[in-house]
C-alpha positions in Angstrom: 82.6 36.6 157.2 80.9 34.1 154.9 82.7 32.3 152.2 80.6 32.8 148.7 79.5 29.0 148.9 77.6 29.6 152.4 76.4 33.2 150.9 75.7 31.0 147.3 73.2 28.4 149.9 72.2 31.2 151.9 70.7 32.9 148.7 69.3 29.8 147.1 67.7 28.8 150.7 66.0 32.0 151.0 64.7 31.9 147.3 63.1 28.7 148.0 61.3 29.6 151.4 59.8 32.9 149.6 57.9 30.1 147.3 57.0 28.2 150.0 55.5 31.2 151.9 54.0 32.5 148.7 52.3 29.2 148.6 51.3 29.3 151.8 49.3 32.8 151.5 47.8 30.5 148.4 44.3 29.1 148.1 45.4 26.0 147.2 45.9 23.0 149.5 49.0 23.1 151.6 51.2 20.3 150.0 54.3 21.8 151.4 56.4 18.1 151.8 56.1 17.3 147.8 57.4 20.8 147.0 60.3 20.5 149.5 61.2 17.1 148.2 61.2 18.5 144.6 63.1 20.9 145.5 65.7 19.5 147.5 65.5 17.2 144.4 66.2 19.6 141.6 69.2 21.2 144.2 71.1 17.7 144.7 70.5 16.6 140.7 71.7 19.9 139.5 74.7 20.1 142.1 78.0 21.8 141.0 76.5 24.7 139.1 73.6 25.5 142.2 73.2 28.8 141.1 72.9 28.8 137.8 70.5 25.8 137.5 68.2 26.1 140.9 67.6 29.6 141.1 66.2 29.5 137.7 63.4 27.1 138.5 63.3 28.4 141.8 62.0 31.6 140.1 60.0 29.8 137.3 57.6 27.7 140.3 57.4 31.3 142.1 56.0 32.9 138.7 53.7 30.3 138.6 52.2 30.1 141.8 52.3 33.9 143.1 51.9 35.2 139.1 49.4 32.6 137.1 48.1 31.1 140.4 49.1 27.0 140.1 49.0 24.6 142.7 51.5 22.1 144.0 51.6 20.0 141.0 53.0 22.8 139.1 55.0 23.9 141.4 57.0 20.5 141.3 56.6 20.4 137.8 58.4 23.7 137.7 61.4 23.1 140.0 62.0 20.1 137.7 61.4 21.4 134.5 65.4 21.4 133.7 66.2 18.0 135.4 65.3 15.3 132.5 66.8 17.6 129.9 69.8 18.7 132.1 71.0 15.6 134.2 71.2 12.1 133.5 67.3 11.7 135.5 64.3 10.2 133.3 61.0 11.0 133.1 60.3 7.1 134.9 63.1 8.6 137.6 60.3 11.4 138.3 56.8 9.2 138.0 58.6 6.9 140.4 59.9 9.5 143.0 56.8 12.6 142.1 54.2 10.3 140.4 53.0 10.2 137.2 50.9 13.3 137.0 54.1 15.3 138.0 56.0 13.6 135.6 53.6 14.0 132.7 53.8 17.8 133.2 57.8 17.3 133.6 57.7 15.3 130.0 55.8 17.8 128.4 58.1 20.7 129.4 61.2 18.8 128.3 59.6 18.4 124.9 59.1 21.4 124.2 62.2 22.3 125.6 64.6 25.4 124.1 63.3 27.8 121.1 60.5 27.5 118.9 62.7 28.9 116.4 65.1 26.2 115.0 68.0 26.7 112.4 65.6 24.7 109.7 61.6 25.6 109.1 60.7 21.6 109.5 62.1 21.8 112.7 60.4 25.1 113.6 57.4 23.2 112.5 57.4 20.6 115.0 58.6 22.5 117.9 55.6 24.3 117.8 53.4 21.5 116.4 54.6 19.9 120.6 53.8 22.8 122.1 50.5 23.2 120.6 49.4 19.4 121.2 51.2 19.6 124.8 48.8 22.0 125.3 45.5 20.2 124.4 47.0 17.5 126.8 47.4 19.2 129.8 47.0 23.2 129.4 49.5 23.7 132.6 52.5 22.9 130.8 51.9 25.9 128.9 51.4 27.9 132.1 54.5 26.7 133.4 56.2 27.3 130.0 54.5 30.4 130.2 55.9 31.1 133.3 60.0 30.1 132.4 59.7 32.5 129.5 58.9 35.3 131.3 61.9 34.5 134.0 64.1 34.1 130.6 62.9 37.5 129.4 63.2 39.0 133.2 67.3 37.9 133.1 67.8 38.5 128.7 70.2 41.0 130.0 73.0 38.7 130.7 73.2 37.4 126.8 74.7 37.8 124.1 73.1 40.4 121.9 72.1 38.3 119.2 70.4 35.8 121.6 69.0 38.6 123.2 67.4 39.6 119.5 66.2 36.1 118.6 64.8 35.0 122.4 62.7 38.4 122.0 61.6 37.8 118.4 60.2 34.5 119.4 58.6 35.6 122.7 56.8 38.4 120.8 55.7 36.1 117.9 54.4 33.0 120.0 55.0 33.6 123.4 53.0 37.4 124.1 50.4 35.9 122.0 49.6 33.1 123.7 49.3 35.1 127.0 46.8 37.1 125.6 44.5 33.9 124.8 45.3 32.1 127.9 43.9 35.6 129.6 47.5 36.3 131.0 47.2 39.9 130.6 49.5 41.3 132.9 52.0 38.6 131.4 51.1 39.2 128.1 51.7 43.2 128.4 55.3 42.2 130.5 56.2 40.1 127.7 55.6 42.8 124.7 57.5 45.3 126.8 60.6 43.4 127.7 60.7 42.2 123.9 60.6 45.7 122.1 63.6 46.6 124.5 65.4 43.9 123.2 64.1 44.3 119.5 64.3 48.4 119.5 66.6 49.3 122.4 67.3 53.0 120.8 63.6 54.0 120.5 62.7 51.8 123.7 65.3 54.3 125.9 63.6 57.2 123.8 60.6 56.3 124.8 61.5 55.4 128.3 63.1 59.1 128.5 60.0 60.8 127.9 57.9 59.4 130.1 59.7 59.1 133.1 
């Protein structure tokens, strides 16, 4: 019988090579090296807490290819969204191993990194002043941004009740409405579900009781 660290690989191994097949059935051009170095990149800079940090952007880069439709690029971008802002690895670390495109989107993810929502209104100010200019820049860091909110709202379960509250108060105040102009629809409708059951989990189980 398999200890839990060979089950732990097993489960992260098998997450990554339903991306990789995912991007396969993809339209885009088959770059499958570059993601596997990224990822076997991301695994090795985040080692010690594996599952905890990889399967996260594991599932952020399969949102974004199989859900929004990105190529490669983003897909690398994704696996390493966490690694500047996480390990002791720069943005130069990245251009210099992923090249400088991948590292631009990497930058621009780190900056905009955590809630919009800050303890201060200044703060709250220039969080989303970054994410608004980060978007003029390159409009994929908001589709991979796009994409790690919706894993964060997928998993809100395992928080702490008043994270749970303030993650979906954000999400349905920036995050849902930004889907809706980016023409995320299905993401957008995903989004405003999963934040009223966090928001109104009495009448959101009422509701879910009647229809079912």
């Amino acid at each position: 019988m398999p200890n839990s660290k060979i089950s732990e690989e097993e489960l992260i191994e098998g997450e990554f090579q339903k991306l990789l097949s995912e991007y396969l059935a993809s339209n885009h051009r088959k770059r499958t090296e570059i993601i596997e170095r990224a990822y076997r990149f991301a695994k090795e800079a985040h080692q010690g807490v594996l599952r905890q940090y990889i399967l996260h952007p594991i599932a952020v880069a399969r949102i974004a290819c199989k859900e929004i439709g990105l190529g490669s690029t983003s897909i690398c971008a994704a696996l390493l969204h966490d690694v500047v802002e996480d390990t002791e690895y720069t943005v130069e670390d990245i251009e210099n191993l992923f090249g400088k495109k991948i590292a631009q989107l990497v930058d621009g993810l780190t900056k905009i990194a955590g809630g919009i929502f800050g303890d201060k209104a200044s703060e709250q100010a220039e969080n989303f002043r970054k994410l608004l200019i980060t978007m003029s820049e390159d409009i994929r860091v908001i589709l991979i941004k796009m994409a790690d909110r919706l894993h964060n709202m997928r998993t809100l379960s395992s928080l702490h009740k008043s994270k749970q509250h303030k993650i979906a108060g954000e999400t349905l105040y920036i995050y849902a409405p930004l889907a809706h102009r980016l023409g995320l629809f299905a993401i957008k409708t995903e989004l405003e579900d999963l934040s009223f059951k966090y928001e109104n989990p009495d009448i959101y189980d009422e509701i879910k009781q009647k229809i079912v």
